[in-house]
C-alpha positions as CSV (number, residue, x, y, z in Angstrom):
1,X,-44.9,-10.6,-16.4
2,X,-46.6,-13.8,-17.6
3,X,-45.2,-17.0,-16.3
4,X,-44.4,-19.9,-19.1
5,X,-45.2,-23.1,-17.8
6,X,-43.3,-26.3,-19.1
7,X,-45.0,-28.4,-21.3
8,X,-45.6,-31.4,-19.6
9,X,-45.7,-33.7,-22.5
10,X,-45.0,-33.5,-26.4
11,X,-46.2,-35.1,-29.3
12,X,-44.6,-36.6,-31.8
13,X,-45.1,-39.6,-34.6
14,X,-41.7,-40.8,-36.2
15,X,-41.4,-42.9,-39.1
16,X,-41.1,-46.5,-38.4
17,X,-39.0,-46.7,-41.5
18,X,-36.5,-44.0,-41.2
19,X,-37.1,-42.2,-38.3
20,X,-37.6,-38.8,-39.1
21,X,-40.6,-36.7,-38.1
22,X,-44.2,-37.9,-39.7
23,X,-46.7,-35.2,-40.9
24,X,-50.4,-35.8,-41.1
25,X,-51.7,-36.0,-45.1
26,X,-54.5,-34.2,-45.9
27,X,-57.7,-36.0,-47.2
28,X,-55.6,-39.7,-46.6
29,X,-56.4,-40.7,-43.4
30,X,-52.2,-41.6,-43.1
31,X,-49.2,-39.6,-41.5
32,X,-46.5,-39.2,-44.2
33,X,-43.0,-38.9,-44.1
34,X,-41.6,-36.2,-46.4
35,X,-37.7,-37.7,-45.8
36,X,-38.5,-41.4,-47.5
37,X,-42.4,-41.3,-48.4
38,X,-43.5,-44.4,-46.0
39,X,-47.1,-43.5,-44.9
40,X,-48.9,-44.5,-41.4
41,X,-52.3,-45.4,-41.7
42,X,-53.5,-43.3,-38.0
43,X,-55.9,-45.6,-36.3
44,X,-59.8,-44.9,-36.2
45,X,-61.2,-44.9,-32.7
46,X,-64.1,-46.4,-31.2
47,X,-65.0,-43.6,-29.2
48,X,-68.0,-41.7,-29.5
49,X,-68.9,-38.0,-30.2
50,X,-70.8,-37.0,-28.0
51,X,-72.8,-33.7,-26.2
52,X,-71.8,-32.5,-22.9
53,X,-74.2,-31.4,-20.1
54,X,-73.6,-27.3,-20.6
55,X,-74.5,-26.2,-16.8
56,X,-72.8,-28.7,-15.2
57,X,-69.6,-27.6,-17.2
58,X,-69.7,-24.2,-15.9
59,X,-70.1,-25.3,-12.4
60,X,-67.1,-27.0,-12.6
61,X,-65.3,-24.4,-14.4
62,X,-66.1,-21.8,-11.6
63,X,-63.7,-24.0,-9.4
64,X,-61.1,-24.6,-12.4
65,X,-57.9,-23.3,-11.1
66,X,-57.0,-21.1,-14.2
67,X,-54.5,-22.2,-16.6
68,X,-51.6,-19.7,-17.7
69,X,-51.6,-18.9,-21.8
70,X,-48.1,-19.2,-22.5
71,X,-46.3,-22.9,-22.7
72,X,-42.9,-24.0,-23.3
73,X,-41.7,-26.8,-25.9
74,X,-38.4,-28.4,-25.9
75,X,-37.8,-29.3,-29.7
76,X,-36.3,-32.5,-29.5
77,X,-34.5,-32.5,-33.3
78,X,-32.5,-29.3,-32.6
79,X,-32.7,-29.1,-28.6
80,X,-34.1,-25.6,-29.4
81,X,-36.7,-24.3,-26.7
82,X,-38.7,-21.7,-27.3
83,X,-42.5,-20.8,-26.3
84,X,-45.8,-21.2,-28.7
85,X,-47.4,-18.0,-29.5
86,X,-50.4,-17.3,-27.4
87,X,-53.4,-19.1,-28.0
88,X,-51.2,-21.7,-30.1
89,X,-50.4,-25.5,-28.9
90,X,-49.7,-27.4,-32.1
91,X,-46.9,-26.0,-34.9
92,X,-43.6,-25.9,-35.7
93,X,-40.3,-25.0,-34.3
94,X,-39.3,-22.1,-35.2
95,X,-35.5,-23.1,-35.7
96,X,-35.9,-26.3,-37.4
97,X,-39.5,-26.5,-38.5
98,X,-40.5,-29.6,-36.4
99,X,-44.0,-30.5,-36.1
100,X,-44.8,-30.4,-32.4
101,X,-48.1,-30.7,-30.6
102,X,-49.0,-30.4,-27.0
103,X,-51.4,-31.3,-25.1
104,X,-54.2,-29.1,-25.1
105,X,-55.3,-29.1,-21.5
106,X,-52.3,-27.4,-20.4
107,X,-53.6,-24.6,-21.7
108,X,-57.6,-24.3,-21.4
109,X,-59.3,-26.6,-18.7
110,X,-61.9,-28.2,-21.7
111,X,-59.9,-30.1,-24.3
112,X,-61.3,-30.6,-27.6
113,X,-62.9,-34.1,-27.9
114,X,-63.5,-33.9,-31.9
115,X,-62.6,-32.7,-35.2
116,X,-62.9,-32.5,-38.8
117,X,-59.6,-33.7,-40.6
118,X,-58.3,-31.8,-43.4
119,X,-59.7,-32.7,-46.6
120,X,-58.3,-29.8,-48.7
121,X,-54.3,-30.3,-49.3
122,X,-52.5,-27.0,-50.0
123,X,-51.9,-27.4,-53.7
124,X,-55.7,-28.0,-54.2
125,X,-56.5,-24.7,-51.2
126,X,-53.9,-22.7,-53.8
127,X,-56.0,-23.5,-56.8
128,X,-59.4,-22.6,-55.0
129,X,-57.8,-19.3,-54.4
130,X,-56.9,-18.5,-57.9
131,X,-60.2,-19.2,-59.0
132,X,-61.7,-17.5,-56.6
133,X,-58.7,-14.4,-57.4
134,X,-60.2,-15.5,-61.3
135,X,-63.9,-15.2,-60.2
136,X,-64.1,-11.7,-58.5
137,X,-66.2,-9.1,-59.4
138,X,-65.2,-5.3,-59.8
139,X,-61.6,-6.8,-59.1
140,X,-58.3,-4.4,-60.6
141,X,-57.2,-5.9,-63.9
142,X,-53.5,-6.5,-62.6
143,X,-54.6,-8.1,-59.5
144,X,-53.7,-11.5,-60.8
145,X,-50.2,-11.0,-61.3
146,X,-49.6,-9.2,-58.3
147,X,-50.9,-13.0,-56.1
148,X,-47.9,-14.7,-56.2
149,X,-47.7,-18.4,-57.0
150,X,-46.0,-19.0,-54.4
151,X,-47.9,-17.8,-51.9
152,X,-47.8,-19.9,-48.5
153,X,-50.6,-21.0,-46.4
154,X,-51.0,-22.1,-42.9
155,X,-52.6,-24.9,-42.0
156,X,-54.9,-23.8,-38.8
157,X,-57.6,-26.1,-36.8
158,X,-59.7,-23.1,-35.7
159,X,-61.4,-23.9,-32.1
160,X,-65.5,-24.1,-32.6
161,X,-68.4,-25.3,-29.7
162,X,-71.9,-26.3,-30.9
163,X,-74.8,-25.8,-28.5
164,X,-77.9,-27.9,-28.6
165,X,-81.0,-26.7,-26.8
166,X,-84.6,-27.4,-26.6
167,X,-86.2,-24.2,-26.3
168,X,-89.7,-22.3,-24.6
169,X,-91.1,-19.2,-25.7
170,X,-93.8,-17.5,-24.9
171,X,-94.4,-13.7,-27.2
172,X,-97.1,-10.9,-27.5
173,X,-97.4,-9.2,-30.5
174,X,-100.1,-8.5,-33.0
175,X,-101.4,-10.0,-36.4
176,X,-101.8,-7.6,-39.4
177,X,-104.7,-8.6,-41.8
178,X,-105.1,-6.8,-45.0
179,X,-108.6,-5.6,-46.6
180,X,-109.5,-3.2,-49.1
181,X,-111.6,-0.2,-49.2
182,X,-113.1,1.9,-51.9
183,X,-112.0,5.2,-52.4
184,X,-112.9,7.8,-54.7
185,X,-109.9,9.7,-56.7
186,X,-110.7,13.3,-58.6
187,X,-108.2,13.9,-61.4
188,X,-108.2,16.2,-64.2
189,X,-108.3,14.6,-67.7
190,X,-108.6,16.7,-71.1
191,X,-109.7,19.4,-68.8
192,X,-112.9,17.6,-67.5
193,X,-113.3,16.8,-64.0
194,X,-112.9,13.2,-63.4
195,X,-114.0,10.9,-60.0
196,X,-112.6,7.6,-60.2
197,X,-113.3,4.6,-57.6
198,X,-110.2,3.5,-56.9
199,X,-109.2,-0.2,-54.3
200,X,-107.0,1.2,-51.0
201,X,-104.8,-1.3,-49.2
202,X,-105.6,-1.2,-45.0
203,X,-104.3,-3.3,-42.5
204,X,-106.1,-4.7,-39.5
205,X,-104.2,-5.7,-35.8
206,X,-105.2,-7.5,-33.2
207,X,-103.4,-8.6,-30.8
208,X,-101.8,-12.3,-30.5
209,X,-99.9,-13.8,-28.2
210,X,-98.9,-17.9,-27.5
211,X,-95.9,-20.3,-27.0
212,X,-93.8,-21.7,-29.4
213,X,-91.4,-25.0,-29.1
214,X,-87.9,-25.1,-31.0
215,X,-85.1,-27.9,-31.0
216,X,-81.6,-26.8,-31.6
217,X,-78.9,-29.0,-33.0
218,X,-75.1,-28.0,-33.3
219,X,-75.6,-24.1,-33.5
220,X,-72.0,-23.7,-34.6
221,X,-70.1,-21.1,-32.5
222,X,-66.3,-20.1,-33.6
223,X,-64.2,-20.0,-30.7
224,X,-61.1,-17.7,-31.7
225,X,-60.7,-14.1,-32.2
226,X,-57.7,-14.1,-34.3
227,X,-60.3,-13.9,-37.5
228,X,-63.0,-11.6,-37.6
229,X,-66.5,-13.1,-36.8
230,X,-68.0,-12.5,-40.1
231,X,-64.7,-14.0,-41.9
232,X,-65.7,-17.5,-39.6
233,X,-69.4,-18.0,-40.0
234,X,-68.9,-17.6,-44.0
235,X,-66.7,-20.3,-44.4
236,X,-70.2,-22.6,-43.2
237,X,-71.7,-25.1,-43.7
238,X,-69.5,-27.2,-42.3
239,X,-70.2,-31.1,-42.8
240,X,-70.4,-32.2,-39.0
241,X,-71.2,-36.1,-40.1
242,X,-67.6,-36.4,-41.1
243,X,-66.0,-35.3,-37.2
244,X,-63.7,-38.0,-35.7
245,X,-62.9,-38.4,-32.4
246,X,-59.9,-36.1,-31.2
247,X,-56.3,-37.3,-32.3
248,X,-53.1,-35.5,-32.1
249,X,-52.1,-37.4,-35.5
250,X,-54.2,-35.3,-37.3
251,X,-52.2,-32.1,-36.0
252,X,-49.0,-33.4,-36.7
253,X,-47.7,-30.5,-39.2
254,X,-50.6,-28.1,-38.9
255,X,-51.3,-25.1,-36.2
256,X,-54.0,-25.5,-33.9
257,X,-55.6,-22.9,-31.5
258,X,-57.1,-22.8,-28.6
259,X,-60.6,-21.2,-27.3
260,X,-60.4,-17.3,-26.8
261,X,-64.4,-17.5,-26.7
262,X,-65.3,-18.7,-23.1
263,X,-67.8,-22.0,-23.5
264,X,-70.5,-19.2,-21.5
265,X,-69.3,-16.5,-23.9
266,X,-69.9,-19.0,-26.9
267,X,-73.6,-19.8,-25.6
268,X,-74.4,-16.1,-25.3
269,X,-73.8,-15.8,-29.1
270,X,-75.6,-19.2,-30.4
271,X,-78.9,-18.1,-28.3
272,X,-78.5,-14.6,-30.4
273,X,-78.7,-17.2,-33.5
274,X,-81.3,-19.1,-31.8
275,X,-83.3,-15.9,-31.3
276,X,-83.1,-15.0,-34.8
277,X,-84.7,-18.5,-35.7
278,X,-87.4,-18.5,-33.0
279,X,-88.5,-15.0,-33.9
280,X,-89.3,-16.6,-38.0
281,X,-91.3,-19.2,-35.9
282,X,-93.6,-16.9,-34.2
283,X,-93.5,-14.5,-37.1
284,X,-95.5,-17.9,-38.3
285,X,-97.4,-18.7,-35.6
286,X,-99.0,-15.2,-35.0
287,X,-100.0,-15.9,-38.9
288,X,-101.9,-13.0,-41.1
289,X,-99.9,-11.0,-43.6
290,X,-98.2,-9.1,-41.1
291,X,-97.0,-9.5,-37.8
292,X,-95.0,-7.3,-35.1
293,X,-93.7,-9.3,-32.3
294,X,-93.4,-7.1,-29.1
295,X,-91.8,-9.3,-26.5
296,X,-90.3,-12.8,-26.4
297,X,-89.3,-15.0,-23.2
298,X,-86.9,-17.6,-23.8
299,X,-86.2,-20.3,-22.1
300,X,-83.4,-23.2,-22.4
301,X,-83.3,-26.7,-21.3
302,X,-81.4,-29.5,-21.9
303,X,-78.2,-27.6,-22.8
304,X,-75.3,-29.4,-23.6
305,X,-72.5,-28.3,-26.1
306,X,-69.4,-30.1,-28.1
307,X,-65.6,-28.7,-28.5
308,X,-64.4,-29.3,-31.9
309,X,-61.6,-28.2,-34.1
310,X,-62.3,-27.2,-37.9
311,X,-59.5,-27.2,-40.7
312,X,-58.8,-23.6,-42.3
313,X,-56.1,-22.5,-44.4
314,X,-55.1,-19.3,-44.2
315,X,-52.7,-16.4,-45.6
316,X,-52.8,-13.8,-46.8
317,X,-51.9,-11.2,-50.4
318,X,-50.0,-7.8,-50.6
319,X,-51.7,-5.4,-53.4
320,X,-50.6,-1.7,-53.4
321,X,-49.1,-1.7,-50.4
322,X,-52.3,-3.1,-48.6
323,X,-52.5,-6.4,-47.2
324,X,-55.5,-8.5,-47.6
325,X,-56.3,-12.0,-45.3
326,X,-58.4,-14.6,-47.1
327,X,-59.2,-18.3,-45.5
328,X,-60.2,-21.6,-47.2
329,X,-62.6,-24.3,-46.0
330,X,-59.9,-27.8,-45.3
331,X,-63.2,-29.6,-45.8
332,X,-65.0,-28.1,-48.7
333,X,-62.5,-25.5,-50.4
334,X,-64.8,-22.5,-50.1
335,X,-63.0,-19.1,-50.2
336,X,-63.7,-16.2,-48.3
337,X,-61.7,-12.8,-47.8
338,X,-61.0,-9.2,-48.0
339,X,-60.2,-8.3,-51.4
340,X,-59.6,-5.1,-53.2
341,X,-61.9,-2.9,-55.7
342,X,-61.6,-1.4,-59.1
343,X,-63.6,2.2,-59.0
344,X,-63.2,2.8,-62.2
345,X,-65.0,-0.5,-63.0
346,X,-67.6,0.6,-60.6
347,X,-68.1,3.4,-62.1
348,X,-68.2,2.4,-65.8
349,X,-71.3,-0.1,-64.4
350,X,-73.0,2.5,-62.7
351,X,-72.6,4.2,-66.0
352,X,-73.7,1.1,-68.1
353,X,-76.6,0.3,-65.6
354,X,-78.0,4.1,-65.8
355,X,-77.6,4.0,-69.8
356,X,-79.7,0.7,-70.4
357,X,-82.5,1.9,-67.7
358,X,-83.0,4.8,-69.9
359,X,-83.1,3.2,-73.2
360,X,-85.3,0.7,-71.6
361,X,-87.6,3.7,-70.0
362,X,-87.3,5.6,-73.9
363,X,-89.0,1.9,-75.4
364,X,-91.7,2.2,-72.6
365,X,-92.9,5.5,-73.3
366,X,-92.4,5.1,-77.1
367,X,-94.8,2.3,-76.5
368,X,-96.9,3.8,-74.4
369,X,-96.7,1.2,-71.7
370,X,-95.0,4.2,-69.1
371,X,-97.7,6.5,-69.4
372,X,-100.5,3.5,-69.0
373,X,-98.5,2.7,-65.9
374,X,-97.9,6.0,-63.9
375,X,-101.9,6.4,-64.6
376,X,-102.5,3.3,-62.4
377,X,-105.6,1.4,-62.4
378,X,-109.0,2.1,-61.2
């Protein structure tokens, strides 16, 4: 059985004014109390943002006594203690909903140093979502009234690293050049025999090979598994110029996560980006019209990576017995989710889309254009 380690030491921010529990306000820049309304202005820090050397870190993590996953908190409003869910530090009690935040090292041995403060409250995240709900295509015509208004969304700071490298990489491959070549066509026209010269398309390789140079800057790399992959990299671009140095203040009423994606495991995945982009670089280099790239070698220096935390809202929507999870950009407001389909709207397109290509075909041919064009030109 998993051992639950004490947390060692809790967070908290009470109202100078009354006492009670402060809760950080989205987009403000101030903790707010939501017993008498007096507002904390949380103080900027002079620290800098900066990159971390990325090999060095996993020396020193290979000799990282590991840290256990689950941590106790003490609530200190009800006395009530209970243990965060796995992979969670920062919430609320679950018998008195008290913001609490731990620290973050007691958990993973690499603390976030940076994040991006929630911009998007949750009555301006609810109206994104209904205009997004609004917005979809080939969506069921009672989908709207089955969203509730009152639908409740958690406040998460989702984990993320950033890699920078400067990149080396030498390819083989081969560059395709087009020419054209006569070629003569028989066809049979009015019943005549007819030879027509007609312009053929050919490609010429040669092979190619060189080196190409690439900087990478902040190749953003989620860190959690508790959403899908593809669910994370749509909610980008993310606005990096507005990250501020780590403060708890900023969790103060909102969830926060820690990595599940190792810092080596979250490298392995941005060089797969990186790869991607270096590939369109050679594809350029080689040059010609067309290109195929048979091997690449790679190679990374000046690695260094950042651990941030990014605001999402999240929840979720029951229709016809199916739920379906949607998340919000805190920054921006961008939606992005599952949602369901309409087939019979599907369907009726499909129907619509066929019926206007064949009037449009009919008006072709009645025109005589269609039969000009299946002739070609020679």
């Amino acid at each position: 059985m998993e051992s639950i380690t004490p947390a060692k030491e809790k967070i908290q921010f009470p109202c100078s004014n009354c006492g009670a529990l402060q809760i950080y306000s989205p987009g403000s820049g101030q903790l707010r109390c939501d017993y008498c309304g007096h507002s904390t202005p949380i103080r900027p820090s002079l620290e800098d943002i900066r990159e971390y050397p990325f090999r060095e870190a996993l020396q020193e993590l290979e000799t990282t006594a590991p840290v256990d996953d689950v941590v106790s908190a003490q609530c200190e409003t009800c006395a009530a203690q209970f243990a965060f869910e796995e992979n969670v530090y920062a919430g609320e009690c679950p018998f008195c909903g008290t913001p609490i935040v731990t620290k973050t090292g007691e958990r993973r041995p690499i603390s976030p140093r940076s994040l991006i403060p929630f911009r998007i409250a949750q009555d301006q995240a609810k109206s994104h979502f209904r205009n997004w709900i609004k917005n979809l295509w080939f969506a069921p015509g009672d989908l709207k009234k089955y969203v509730r208004e009152d639908t409740r969304l958690a406040g998460v700071y989702i984990p993320y690293w950033t890699y920078d490298s400067d990149t080396t990489t030498a390819y083989r491959g081969e560059r395709g050049d087009t020419y054209q070549v006569p070629r003569q066509v028989v066809s049979v026209e009015n019943g005549r025999r007819v030879v027509r010269t007609r312009m053929e398309t050919r490609v010429r390789w040669i092979p190619a090979q060189g080196t190409v140079f690439q900087s990478f800057d902040d190749i953003l790399v989620g860190a959690s598994r508790s959403l899908p992959r593809t669910i994370l990299d749509s909610l980008q671009p993310w606005n990096l110029s507005e990250l501020v140095p780590y403060n708890e203040a900023y969790l103060s009423g909102f969830r926060s996560e820690v990595y599940q994606i190792r810092l080596d495991q979250g490298f392995d995945i941005a060089a797969e980006i990186m790869n991607g982009l270096i590939r369109n670089q050679v594809a350029r280099d080689i040059g010609g019209d067309f290109q195929r790239i048979h091997h690449l070698e790679t190679r990374h220096n000046r690695v260094s990576y950042k651990h941030l935390l990014l605001p999402v809202w999240s929840a979720g929507f029951r229709f016809r017995s199916k739920t379906y999870r949607f998340v919000i950009n805190g920054q921006s407001g961008k939606v992005k989710g599952e949602r369901p389909y309409s087939g019979w709207k599907i369907a009726a397109a499909v129907v619509a889309g066929g019926a206007m290509l064949g009037v449009f075909l009919w008006l072709l041919w009645e025109s005589g254009a269609l039969e000009q064009a299946t002739r070609g030109y020679y």
